[in-house]
N, C-alpha and C positions, 0 to 999 in steps of 0.2 A: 620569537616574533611571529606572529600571527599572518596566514596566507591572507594573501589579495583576493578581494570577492572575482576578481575578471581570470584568477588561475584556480578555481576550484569548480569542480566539476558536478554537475546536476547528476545526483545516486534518486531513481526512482526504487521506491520500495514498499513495501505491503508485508501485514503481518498477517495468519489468522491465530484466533488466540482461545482459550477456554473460556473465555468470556469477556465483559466489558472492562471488566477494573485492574487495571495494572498492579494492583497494590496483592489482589487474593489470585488473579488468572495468570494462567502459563502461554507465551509465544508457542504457539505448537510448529507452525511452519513459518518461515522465513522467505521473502524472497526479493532481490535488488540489481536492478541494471544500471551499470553506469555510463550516464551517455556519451558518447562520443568512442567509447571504447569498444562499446556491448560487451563489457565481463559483466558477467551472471554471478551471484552468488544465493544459490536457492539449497535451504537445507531444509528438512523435516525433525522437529528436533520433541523429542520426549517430554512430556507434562513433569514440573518439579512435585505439585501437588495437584494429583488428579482429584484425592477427594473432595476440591475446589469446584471440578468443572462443572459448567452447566449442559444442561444435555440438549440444549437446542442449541448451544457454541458448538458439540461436539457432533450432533446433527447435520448443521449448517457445512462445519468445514470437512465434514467424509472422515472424521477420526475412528480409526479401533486399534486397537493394537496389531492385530495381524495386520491390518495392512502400513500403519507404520513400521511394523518388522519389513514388510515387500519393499515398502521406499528407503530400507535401510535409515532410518532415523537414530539422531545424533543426542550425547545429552546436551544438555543446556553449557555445561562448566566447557564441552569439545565446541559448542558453537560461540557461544561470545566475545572468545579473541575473534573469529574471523569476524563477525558480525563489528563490532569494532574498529576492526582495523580497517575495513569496507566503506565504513561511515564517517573515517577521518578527513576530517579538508574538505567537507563537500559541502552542495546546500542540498538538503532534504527535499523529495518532491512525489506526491502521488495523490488521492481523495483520500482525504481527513487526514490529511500527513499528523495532523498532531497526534489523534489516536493510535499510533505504530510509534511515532518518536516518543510516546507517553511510556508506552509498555518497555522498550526499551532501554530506555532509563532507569527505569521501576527493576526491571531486570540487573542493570549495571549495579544500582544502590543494592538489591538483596546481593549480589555476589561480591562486592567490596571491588570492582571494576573502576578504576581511576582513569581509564583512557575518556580522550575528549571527541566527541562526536561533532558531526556538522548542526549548528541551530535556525541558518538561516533556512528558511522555507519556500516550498512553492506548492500552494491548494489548489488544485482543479477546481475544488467545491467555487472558491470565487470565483475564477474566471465565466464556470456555469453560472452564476448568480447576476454578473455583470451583462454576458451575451445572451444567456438564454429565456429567465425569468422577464425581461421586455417583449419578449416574443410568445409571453404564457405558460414557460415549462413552471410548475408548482412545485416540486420535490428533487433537488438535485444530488437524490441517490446517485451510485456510478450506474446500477441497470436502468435506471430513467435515463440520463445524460447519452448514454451510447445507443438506447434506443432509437433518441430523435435524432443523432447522429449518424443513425446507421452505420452503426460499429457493432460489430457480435458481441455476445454477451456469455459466448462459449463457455466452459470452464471458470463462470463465475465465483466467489469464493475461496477460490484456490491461489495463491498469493503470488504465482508467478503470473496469470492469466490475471490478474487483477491488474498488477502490473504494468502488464502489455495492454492492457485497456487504457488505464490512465495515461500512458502516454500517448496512446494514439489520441483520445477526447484533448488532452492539449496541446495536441498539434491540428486538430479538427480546429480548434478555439482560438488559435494565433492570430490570425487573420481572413475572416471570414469574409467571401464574395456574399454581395449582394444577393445573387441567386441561388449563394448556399443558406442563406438566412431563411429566405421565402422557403426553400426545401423544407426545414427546419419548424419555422409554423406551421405549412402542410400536417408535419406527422404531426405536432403536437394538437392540432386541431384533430385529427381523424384518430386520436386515441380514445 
């Protein structure tokens, strides 16, 4: 019998990966809070097929192998039970949640993974498209979105700090006061 949407619990999470296509790129890092709980589950996990990657995926997200050996990185076959069993019962939620639930997948099918994950969703990307884009914001990257929110953009790229952004932007996006809105056209005017 399938859980109740009102007893499953919002798992924010974020990949970085070797690149765009789930089908040829590797999950390299993992990372997922689940709300109400705050249990973390952030792993560093080893390229299945590095001769895939692209070198601005591997740029962007701080990859070498020394320093995966420093963060103790995991293989893929030690990560996707937890990563699974993390993702059961929930609803999905972070920017571009679908591109992380894609790869994920993509991952489950190459390793013959039968467990069932959460499908229901929640995009920042809309929420920014609904509040922000009438106020002029053009591009609702997650570093555009936190900028005119005045959210750091610290440790961008890195899937736990991604993370921790996307949930703070929607809860910035919940319910905005009037005078946070004005704030909001300010920056995006003076960018």
């Amino acid at each position: 019998m399938p859980t109740p949407l009102t007893e499953k619990h919002v798992v924010w999470l974020d990949t970085e990966t070797t690149g765009l296509d789930p089908n040829d790129h590797d999950i390299i890092e993992f990372a997922a809070l689940r709300e109400g709980t705050e249990e973390w589950l952030h792993l560093y996990i080893w390229p299945d097929r590095p001769e895939n990657a692209h070198p601005q995926a591997l740029e962007v997200n701080g990859y070498s192998i020394e320093e995966w050996e420093r963060r103790g990185a995991i293989s893929m076959e030690e990560a996707l039970p937890q990563i699974t069993r993390f993702l059961r019962n929930c609803i999905l939620a972070g920017q571009n949640v679908s591109f992380d639930e894609a790869f994920v997948r993509a991952t489950m099918k190459r390793y013959g993974n039968k467990d069932r994950i959460g499908y229901h969703k929640l995009d920042i990307v809309t929420l920014a498209i609904v509040h922000l884009r009438p106020l002029g914001l053009k591009a609702v990257r997650l570093h555009n979105v936190c900028k005119v929110l005045g959210i750091s953009n610290e440790g961008e790229h890195t899937a736990k700090a991604d993370v921790r952004r996307a949930r703070a932007v929607y809860r910035a996006l919940l319910d905005p006061s009037d005078d946070l809105r004005e704030a909001w056209r300010f920056r995006m005017a003076s960018q």
